[in-house]
SEZA-391010 format. One line per 3 residues: number of its first residue (from 1); their letters; for each residue x negated, y negated, z negated of C-alpha. Coordinates in Angstrom, 1 decimal, m for minus. Example, Ala and Ser with C-alpha at 12.3 -4.5 7.8 and 13.67 -1.06 7.14 Angstrom:
2
1) AS) m12.3:4.5:m7.8; m13.7:1.1:m7.1
REM end
This chain:
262
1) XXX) m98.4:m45.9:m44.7; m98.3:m49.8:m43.5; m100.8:m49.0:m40.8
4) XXX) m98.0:m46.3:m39.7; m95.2:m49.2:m40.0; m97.0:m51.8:m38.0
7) XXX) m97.8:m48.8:m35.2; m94.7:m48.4:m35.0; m93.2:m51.6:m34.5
10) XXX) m94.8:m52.8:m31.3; m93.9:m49.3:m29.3; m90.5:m50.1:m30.6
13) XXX) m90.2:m53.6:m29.0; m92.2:m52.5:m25.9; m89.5:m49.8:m25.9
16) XXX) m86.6:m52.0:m26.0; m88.7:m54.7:m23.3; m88.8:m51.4:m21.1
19) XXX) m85.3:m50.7:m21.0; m84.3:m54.2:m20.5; m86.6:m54.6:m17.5
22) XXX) m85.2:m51.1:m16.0; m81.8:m52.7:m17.0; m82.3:m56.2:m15.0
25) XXX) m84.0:m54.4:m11.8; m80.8:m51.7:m11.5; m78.9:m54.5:m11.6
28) XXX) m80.4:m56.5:m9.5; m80.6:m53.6:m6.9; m76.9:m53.0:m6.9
31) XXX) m76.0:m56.6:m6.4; m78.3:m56.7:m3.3; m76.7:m53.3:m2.1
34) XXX) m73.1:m54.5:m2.4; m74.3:m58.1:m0.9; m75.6:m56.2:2.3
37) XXX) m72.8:m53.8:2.3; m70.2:m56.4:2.5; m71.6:m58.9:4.8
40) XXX) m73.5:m56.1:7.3; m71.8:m52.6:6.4; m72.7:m50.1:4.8
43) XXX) m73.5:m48.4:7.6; m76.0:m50.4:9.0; m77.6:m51.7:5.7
46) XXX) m80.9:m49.7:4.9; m82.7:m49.5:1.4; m85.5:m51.3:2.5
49) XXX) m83.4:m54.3:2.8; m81.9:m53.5:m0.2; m84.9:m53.4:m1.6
52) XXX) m86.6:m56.6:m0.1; m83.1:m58.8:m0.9; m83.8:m57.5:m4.6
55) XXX) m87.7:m58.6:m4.2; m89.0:m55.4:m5.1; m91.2:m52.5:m3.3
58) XXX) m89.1:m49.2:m1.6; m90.9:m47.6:m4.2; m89.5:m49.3:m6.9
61) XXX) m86.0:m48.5:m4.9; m86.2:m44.8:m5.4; m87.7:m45.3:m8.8
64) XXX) m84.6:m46.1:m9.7; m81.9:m44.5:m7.3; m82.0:m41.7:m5.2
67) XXX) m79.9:m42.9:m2.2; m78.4:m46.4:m1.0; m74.5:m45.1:m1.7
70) XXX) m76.0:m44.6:m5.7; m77.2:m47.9:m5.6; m74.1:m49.5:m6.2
73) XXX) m73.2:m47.7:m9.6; m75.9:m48.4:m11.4; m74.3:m48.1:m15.4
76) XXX) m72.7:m45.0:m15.0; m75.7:m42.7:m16.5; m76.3:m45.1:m19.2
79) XXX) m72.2:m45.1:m20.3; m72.3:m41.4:m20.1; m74.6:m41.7:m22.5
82) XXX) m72.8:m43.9:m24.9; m69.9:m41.8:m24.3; m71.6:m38.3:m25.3
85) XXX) m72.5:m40.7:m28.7; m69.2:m41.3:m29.3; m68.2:m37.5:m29.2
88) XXX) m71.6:m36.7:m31.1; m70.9:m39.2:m33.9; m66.9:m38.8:m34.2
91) XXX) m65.5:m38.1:m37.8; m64.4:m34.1:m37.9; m61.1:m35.5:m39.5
94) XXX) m60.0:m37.5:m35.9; m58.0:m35.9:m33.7; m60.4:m34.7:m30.8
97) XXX) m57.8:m36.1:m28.2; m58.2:m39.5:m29.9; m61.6:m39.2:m29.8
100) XXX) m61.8:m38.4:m26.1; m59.8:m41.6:m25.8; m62.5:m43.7:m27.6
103) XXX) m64.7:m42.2:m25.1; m63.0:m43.1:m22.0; m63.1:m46.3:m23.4
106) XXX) m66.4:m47.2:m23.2; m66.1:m46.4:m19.5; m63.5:m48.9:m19.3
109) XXX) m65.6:m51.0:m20.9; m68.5:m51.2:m18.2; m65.9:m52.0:m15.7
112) XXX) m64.3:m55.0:m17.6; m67.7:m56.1:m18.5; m68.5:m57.5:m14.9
115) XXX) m64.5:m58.4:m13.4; m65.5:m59.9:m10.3; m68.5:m57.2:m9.2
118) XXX) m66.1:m54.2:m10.5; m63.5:m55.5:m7.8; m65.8:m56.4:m4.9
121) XXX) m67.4:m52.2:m5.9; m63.8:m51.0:m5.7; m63.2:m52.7:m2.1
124) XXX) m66.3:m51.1:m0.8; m65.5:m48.1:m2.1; m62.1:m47.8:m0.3
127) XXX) m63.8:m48.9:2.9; m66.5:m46.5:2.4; m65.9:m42.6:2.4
130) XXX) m69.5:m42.1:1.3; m69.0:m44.2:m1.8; m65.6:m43.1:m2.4
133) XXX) m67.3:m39.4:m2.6; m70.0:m40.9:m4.9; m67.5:m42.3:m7.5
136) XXX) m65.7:m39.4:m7.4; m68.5:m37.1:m8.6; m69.1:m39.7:m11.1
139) XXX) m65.2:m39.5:m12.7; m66.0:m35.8:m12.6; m69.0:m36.1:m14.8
142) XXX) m67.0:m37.7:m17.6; m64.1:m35.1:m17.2; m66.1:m32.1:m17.5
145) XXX) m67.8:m33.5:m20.9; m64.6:m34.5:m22.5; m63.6:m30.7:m21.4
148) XXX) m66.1:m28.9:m23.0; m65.4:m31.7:m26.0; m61.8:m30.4:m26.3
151) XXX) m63.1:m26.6:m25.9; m65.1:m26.9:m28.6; m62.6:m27.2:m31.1
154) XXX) m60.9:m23.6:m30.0; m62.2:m20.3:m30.1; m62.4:m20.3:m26.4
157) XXX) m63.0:m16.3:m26.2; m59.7:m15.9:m27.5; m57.9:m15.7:m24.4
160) XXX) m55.0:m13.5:m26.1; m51.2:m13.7:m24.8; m49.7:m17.0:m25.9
163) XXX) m52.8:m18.7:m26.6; m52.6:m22.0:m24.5; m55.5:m23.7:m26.2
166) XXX) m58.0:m23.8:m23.2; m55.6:m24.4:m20.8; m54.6:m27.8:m23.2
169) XXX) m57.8:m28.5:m23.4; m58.8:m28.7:m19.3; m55.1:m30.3:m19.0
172) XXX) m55.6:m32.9:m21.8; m59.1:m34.1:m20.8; m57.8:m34.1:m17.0
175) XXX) m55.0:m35.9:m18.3; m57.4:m38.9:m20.4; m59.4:m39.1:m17.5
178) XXX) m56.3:m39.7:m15.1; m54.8:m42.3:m17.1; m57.5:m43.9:m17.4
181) XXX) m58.0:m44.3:m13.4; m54.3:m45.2:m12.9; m55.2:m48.1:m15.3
184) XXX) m58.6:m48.9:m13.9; m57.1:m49.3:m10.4; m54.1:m51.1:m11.3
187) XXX) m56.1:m53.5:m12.8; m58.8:m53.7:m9.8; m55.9:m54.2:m7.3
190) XXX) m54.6:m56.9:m9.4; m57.8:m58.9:m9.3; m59.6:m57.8:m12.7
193) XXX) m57.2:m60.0:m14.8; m55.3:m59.0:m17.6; m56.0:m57.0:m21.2
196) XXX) m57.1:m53.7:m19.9; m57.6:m52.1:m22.7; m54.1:m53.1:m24.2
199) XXX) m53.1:m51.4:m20.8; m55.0:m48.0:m21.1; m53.9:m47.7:m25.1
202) XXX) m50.3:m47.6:m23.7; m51.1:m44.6:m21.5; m53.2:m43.4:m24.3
205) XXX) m49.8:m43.3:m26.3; m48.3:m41.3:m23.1; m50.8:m38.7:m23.2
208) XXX) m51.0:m38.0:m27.0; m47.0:m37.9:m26.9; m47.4:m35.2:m24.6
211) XXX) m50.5:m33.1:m26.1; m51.3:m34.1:m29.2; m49.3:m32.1:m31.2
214) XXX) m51.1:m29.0:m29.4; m54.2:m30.2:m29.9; m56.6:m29.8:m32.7
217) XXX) m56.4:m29.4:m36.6; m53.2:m29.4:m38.1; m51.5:m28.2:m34.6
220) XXX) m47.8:m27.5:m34.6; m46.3:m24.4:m32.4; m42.4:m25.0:m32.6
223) XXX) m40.7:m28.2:m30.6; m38.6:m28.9:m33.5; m41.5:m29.7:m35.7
226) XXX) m43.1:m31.2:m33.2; m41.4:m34.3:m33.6; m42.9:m36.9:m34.8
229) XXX) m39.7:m38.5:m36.8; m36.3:m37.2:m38.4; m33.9:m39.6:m38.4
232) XXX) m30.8:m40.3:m40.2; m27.7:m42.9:m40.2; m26.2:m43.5:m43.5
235) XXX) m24.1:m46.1:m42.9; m25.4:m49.5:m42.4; m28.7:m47.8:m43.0
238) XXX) m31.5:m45.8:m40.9; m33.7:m43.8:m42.8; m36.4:m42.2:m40.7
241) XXX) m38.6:m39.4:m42.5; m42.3:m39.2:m40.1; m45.0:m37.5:m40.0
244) XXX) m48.5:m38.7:m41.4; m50.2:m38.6:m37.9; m47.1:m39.9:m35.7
247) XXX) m48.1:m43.2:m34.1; m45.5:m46.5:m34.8; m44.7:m46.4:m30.9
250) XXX) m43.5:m42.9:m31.4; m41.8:m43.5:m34.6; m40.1:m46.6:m32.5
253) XXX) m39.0:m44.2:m29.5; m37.2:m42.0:m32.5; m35.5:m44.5:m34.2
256) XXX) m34.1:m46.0:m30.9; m33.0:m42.6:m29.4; m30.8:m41.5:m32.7
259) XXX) m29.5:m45.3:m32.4; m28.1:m44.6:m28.8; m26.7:m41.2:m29.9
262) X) m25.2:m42.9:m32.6
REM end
């Protein structure tokens, strides 16, 4: 059994050595690519420049991306990773729309990691058709997992009169993944500065306003239980009666709107 342990420890560590070497030379790629791109154009920059201002062989180049334009995006296979994680390891008693949301977030994330390249990437890729197309397909990656996320918590061959839950579903992942690009570019066009996050939790409040309460366990079908407060003036005094899962913000918007009518 020790022999076993100590076998094991080294391929570990050589594991981890490996994945920070592939890490460092992707990285080190893309900054040469967007380097060359801005000061040459994309057009005329070739990945054997790319490859020599990174010091490393073509080889090596297409060892690690298949074309020039994907050379520029170099974190988005590894954060859909983390992202399928998130949805793998999410507690069955979350609301699958909030957990979609704690997905998206860690695509945030590798934005907001690296402020000043994430701005330079979105200027090229506004220049740049090709790599406008490429981030595209990227965005369409995520929204396709968090759709077959949300499907998976409906009986999606139940396509029976009145039953909306697949259409939700498409909607409410097309929804998270909107939001969170209307934030992302706000943000981008404002320089990189600012809490994003705080930023995309507001629209994350928007969105689960709007389909949470068709969403998931514990669903409700009529609007007027669908709100998420009843409130009451007696006298001097507001009592507000909520429901377990309503967020404060919502809570908030009811007390305020029975003041005004009030």
């Amino acid at each position: 059994m020790p022999q076993s342990v100590k076998s094991d420890v080294p391929e570990t560590a050589s594991g981890r050595r490996a994945a920070a070497q592939r890490h460092r030379v992707r990285q080190d790629l893309a900054a040469a690519a967007m380097q060359l791109f801005a000061s040459q154009g994309y057009e005329a920059t070739t990945v054997d420049e790319i490859a020599a201002k990174a010091g490393v062989a073509r080889r090596t180049f297409f060892r690690h991306f298949r074309s020039k334009e994907e050379a520029i995006f170099p974190d988005h296979d590894d954060t859909l990773v983390r992202v399928q994680a998130v949805l793998d390891s999410a507690d069955p008693r979350e609301h699958p729309l909030d957990t979609v949301c704690r997905g998206i977030t860690e695509v945030l994330r590798m934005y907001a990691q690296l402020p000043e390249v994430s701005v330079e990437r979105y200027r090229l890729t506004r220049e740049v058709p090709t790599l406008r197309e490429r981030e595209i397909a990227s965005v369409a990656r995520y929204e396709r997992l968090f759709t077959r996320y949300l499907l998976g918590h409906f009986d999606e061959g139940a396509h029976r009169d009145g039953d909306d839950d697949p259409l939700l579903a498409e909607v409410a992942a097309s929804a998270v993944v909107a939001a969170h690009n209307h934030v992302l570019r706000r943000w981008l066009r404002g320089g990189g500065k600012g809490d994003v996050e705080t930023q995309l939790e507001h629209a994350f409040e928007v969105i689960r306003t709007t389909f949470g309460t068709g969403i998931g366990p514990g669903r409700i079908p009529s609007r007027a239980a669908a709100e998420p407060a009843t409130v009451s003036r007696q006298g001097e005094v507001v009592v507000a009666v909520a429901r377990t899962d309503a967020s404060p913000a919502e809570i908030l918007r009811s007390i305020e709107e029975a003041l005004r009518r009030s």
